[in-house]
C-alpha positions in Angstrom: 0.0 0.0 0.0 0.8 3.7 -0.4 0.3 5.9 2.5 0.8 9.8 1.3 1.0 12.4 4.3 0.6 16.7 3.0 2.6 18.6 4.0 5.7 16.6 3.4 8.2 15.9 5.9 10.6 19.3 6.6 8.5 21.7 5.0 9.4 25.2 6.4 7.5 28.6 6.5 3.7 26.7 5.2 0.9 29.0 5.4 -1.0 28.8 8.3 -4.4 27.7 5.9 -2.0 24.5 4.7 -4.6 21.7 4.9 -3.1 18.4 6.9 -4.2 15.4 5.1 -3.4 11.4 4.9 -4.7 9.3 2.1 -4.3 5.5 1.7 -3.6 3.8 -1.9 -5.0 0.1 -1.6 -5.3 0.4 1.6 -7.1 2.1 4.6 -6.1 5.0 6.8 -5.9 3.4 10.5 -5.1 5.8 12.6 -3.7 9.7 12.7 -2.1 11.2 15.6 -1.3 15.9 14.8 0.3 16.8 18.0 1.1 21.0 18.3 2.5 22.2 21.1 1.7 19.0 22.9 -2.3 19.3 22.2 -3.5 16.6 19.8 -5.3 18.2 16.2 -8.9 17.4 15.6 -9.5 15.7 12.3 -11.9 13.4 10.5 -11.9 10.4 8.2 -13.9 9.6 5.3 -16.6 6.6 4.8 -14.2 4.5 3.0 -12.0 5.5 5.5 -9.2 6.6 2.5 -8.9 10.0 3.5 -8.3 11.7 6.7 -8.1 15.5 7.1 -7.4 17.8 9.5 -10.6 20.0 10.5 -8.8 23.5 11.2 -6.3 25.7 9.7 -2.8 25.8 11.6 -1.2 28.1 14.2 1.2 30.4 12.3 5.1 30.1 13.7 4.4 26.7 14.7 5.9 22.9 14.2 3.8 20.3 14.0 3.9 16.8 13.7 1.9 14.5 12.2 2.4 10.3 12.7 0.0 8.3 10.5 -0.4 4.3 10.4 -2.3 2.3 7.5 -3.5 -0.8 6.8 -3.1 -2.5 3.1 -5.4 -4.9 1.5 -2.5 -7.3 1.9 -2.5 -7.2 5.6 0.4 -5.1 5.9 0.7 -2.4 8.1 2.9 1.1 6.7 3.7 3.7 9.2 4.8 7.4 7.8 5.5 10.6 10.0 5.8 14.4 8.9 7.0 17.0 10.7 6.8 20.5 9.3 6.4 24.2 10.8 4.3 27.4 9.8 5.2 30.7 8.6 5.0 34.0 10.9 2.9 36.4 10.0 2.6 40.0 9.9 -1.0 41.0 10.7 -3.4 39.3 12.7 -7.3 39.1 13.2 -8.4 40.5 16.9 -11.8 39.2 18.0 -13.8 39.4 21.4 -16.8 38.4 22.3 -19.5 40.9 23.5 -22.6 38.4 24.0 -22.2 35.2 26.0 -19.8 35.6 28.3 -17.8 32.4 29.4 -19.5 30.4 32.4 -22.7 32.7 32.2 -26.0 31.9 32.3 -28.0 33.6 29.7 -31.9 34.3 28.3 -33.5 32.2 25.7 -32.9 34.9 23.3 -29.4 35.5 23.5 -27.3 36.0 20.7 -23.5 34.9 19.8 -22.3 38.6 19.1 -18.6 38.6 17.6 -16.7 41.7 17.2 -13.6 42.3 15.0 -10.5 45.4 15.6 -10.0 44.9 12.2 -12.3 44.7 9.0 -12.8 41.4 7.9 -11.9 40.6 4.0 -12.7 37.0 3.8 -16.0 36.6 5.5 -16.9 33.0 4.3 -13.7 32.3 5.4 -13.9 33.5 9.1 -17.4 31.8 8.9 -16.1 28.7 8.2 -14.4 28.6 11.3 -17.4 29.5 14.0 -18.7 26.2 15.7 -21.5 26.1 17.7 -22.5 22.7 19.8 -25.6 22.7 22.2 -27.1 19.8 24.0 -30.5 20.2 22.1 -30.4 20.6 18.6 -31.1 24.0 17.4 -31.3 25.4 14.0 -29.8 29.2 13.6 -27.3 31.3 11.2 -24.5 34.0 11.0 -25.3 37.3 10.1 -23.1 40.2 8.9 -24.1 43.6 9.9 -20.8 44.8 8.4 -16.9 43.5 8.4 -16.6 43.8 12.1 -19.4 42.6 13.1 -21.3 39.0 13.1 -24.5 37.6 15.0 -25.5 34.3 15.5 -29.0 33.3 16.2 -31.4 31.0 16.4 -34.1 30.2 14.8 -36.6 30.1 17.5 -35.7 30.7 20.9 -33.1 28.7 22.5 -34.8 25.4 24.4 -34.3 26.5 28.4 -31.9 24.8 30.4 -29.4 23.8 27.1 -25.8 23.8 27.3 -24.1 25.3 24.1 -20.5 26.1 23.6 -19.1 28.3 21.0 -15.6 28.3 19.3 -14.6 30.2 16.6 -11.6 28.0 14.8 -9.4 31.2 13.9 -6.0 30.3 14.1 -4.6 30.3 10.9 -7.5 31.9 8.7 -6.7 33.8 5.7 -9.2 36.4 6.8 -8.3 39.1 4.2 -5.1 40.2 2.3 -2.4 39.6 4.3 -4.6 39.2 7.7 -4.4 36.2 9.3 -6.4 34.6 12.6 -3.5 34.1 15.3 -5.8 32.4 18.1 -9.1 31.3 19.0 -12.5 32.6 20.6 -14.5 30.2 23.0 -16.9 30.4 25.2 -19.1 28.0 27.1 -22.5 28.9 28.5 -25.7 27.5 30.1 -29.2 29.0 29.1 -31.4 29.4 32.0 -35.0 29.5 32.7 -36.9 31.1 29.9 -38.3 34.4 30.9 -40.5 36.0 28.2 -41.7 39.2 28.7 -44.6 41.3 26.9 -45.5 45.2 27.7 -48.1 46.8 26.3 -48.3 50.6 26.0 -52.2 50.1 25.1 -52.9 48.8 28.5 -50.1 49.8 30.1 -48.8 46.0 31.8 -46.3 44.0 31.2 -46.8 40.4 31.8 -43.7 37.8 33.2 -43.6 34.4 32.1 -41.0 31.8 33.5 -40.8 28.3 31.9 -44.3 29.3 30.0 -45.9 30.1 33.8 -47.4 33.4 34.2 -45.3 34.6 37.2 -46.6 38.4 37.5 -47.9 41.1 35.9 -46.7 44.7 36.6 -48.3 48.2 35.9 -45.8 50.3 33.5 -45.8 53.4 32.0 -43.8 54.0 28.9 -42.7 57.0 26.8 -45.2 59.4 26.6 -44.8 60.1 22.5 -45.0 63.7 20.8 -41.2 62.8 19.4 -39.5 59.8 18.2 -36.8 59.7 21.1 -39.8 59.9 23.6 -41.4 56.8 21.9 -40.8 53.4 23.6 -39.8 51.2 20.2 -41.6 48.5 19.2 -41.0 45.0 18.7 -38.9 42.3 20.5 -35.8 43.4 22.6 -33.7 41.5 24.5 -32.2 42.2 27.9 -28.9 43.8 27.2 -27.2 44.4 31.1 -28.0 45.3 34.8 -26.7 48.7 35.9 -27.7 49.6 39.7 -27.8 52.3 39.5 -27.8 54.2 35.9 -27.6 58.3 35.5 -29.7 58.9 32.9 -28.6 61.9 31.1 -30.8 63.7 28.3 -27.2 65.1 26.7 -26.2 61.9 25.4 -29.5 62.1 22.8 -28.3 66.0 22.1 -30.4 67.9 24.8 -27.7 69.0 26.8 -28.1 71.8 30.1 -30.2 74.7 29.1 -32.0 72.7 26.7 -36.2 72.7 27.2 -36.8 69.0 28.7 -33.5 68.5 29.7 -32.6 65.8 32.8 -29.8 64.2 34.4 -31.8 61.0 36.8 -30.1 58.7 38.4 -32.3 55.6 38.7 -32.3 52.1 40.1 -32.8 48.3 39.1 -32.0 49.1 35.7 -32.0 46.7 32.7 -31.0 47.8 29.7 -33.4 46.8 26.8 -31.7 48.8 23.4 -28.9 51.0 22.6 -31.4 54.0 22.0 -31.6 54.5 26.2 -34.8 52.2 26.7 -34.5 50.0 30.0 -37.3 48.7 32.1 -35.6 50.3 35.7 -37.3 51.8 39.1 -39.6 54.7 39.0 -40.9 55.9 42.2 -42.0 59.4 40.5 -44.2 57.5 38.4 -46.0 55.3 40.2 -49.3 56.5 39.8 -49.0 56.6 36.2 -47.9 53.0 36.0 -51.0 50.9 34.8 -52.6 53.7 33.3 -50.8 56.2 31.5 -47.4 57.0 29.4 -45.3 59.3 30.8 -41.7 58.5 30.8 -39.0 59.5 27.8 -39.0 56.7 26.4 -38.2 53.7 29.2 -40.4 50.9 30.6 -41.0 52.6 34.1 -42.4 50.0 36.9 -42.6 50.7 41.1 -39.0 50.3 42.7 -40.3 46.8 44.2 -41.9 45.5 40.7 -38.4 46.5 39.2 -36.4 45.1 41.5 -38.0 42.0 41.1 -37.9 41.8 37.2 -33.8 42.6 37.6 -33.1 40.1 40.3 -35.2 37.5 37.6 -33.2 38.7 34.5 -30.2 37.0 32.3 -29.0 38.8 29.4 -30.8 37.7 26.2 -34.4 37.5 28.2 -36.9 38.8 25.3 -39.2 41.8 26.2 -41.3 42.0 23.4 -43.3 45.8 23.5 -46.1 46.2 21.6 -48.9 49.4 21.0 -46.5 52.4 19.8 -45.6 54.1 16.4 -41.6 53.7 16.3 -40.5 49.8 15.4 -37.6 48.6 17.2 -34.1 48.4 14.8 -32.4 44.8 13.7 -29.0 46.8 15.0 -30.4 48.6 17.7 -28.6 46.9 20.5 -29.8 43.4 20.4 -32.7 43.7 18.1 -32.1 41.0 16.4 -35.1 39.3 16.4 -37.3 41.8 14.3 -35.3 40.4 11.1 -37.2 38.2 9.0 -35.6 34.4 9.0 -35.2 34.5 5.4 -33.4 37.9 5.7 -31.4 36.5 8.3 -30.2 33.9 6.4 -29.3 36.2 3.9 -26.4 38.0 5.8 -24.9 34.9 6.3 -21.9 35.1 4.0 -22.1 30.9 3.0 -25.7 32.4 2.5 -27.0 29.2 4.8 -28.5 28.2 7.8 -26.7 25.5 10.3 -28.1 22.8 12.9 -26.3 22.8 16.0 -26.7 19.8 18.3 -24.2 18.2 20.9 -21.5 16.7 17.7 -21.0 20.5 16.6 -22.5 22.5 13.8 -23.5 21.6 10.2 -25.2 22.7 7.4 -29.1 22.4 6.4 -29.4 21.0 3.8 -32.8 22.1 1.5 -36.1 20.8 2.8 -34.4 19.1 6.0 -33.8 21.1 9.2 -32.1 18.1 11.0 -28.2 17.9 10.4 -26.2 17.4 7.7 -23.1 15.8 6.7 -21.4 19.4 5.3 -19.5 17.4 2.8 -22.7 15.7 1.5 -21.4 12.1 2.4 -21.3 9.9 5.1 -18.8 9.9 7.7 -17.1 7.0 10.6 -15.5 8.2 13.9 -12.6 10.9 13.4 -9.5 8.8 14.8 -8.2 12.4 16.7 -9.0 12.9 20.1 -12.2 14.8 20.7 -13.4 14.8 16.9 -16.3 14.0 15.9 -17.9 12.3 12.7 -19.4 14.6 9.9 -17.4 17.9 10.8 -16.2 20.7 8.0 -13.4 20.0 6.1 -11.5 23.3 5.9 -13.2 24.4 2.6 -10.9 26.3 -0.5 -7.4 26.2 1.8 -4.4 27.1 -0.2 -1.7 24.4 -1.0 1.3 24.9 0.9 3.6 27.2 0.2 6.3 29.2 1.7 4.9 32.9 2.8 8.0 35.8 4.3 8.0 35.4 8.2 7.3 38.4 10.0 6.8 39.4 13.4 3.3 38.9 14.5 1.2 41.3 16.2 -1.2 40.9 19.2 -3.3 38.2 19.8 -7.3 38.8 20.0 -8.9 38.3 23.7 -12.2 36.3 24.4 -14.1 37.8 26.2 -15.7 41.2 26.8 -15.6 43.1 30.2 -18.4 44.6 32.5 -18.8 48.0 32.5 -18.5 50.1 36.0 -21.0 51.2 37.7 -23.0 53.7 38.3 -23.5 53.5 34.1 -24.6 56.8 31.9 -27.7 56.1 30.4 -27.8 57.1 26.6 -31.2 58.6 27.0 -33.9 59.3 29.3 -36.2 57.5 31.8 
């Protein structure tokens, strides 16, 4: 038998987005061992178990070895091994995430929210690379709101109580001219309990739900109109961050001191609902508004012990769907995600296609079937890496290897975002 192994032994200075792969001539592929810096590579073998290949791009400036065993149809074992090393590289792709945080427990609603320092080039590229596993199968989709910025969601809400972890695969990405991933993005989260909240400026309640249980309805007052910043928005928000207290200041929507109507409050048991200044936070000066009339500039005012109650209940990504007012809440005003169409949602996806993600990782859907499916449109058997797992991407349109100038890298992205001190300055009024 023949047992081929790419790259070849002592190749020098391959860029990073060299594929690793082992094929078998009259024979099969019986096992593949990619150790980097001590850490075994995930890879995966085909159905006729020919082919192996490894499922990422590489780390740039790094050696790797690769020791692969095969089995020929006369019985014969063969046993090749490979070492080669990576290229530096000059520029490289900074990423953190601002929605989950690692360990936290979060709303049904909650988005994946990935943020680039740099513009991206190569979108299908970096796409490529974002895995998404959760316990209970889910179907959902990237979305580009520009080069720096991508959103997963789901479909329908997440199922309550799932386990989901994300990992975006960019080491060694080609993610535009010259700009390469240098290290990955993970986090691991839990969603919680589902809370699903509706307020109605019509009647002037909002209504609580936990795990589909009515758990309390509370008397609100919302923005009392005449002008579009005074107008609660419409449509389904999602619970952004807790900030105890909050100043809200009428300067940061342009009505600084001196100007009719302008305020500085501070207020308490705030949770943040948009980007345009809307939270659902204490109001003792409107209390006997609350279940009756609109009053406020724009926020979801409740009693201070209705409002402590609905912060103490809330995870970011909660849905607080408002409904009964003239201005509809933005797709990319905070996290309004939700008020995009699914078919338009879809569409920002640069592979222009939706995934399943269930516990073995993400995959494509494939037309007319929401359940997973094999992204290479064929069967697969058991990965023979550590920790793989059958039917995952191949890394699609890699470059062969070649030999790229080694320069000094620059910094390496971060994965996670930071919470914001408090007491926080509110972007509009209450």
């Amino acid at each position: 038998m023949r047992l081929d192994v790419s790259p070849a032994n002592g190749g020098d200075g391959l860029r990073p987005d060299s594929v690793i792969q082992v094929a078998a001539d009259r024979g099969t592929v019986e096992n593949v061992t990619v150790t980097h810096r001590g850490a075994p590579v995930e890879g995966d073998l085909s159905a006729d178990r020919t082919r192996w290949k490894a499922r990422w791009t590489l780390a740039p400036d790094s050696s790797y070895t690769v020791t692969a065993t095969g089995l020929g149809r006369d019985g014969r074992t063969r046993t090749v091994t490979s070492d080669f090393s990576t290229a530096k590289v000059k520029k490289t792709l900074d990423a953190a995430l601002e929605a989950p945080y690692d360990k936290e427990t979060v709303g049904v609603g909650i988005p994946i929210v990935l943020r680039f320092e740099q513009g991206v080039g190569d979108r299908a590229a970096v796409e490529r690379s974002f895995e998404v596993r959760s316990a209970k199968p889910v179907e959902g989709a990237w979305h580009w709101f520009d080069d720096q910025t991508v959103v997963f969601r789901t479909r329908e809400y997440w199922p309550a109580h799932t386990k989901v972890s994300f990992r975006a695969h960019l080491t060694g990405v080609r993610a535009g001219k010259g700009l390469w991933g240098a290290k990955d993005v993970r986090a691991d989260f839990r969603v919680g309990d589902s809370h699903i909240s509706k307020a109605s400026a019509v009647t002037h309640m909002m209504s609580v739900r936990r795990n589909g249980r009515l758990v309390r309805t509370i008397p609100v007052s919302m923005g009392r109109g005449g002008v579009e910043k005074y107008t609660t928005t419409n449509g389904v928000h999602l619970t952004m961050e807790k900030d105890d207290p909050v100043i809200m200041d009428s300067a940061t929507t342009g009505c600084g001191p001196g100007c009719p109507g302008y305020y500085r409050e501070t207020v308490y048991a705030a949770v943040r609902i948009s980007n345009s200044g809307e939270y659902v936070h204490s109001a003792p000066w409107s209390v006997g508004d609350q279940g009756n009339s609109n009053v406020s500039h724009g926020c979801v005012n409740a009693s201070p012990e209705n409002a402590r109650w609905f912060y103490n209940l809330s995870y970011r990504g909660d849905p607080v769907r408002v409904t009964g007012t003239s201005r509809e809440l933005e797709p990319d005003n905070g996290w309004g995600f939700w008020q995009e169409s699914w078919k338009k949602w879809v569409q920002g996806s640069a592979l222009r296609r939706a995934v399943t993600a269930g516990p073995q990782g993400s995959a494509p859907v494939q037309s007319g079937n929401a359940q997973a499916a094999n992204p290479t449109g064929s069967a697969s058997s058991p990965s023979l890496s550590p920790g793989a797992r059958p039917g995952a991407p191949a890394v699609p349109g890699a470059a062969p290897s070649q030999p790229v100038v080694p320069v000094a890298p620059s910094a390496a992205p971060t994965a996670q975002g930071e919470a914001r001190p408090n007491p926080q300055v509110g972007r509009s009024g209450h």
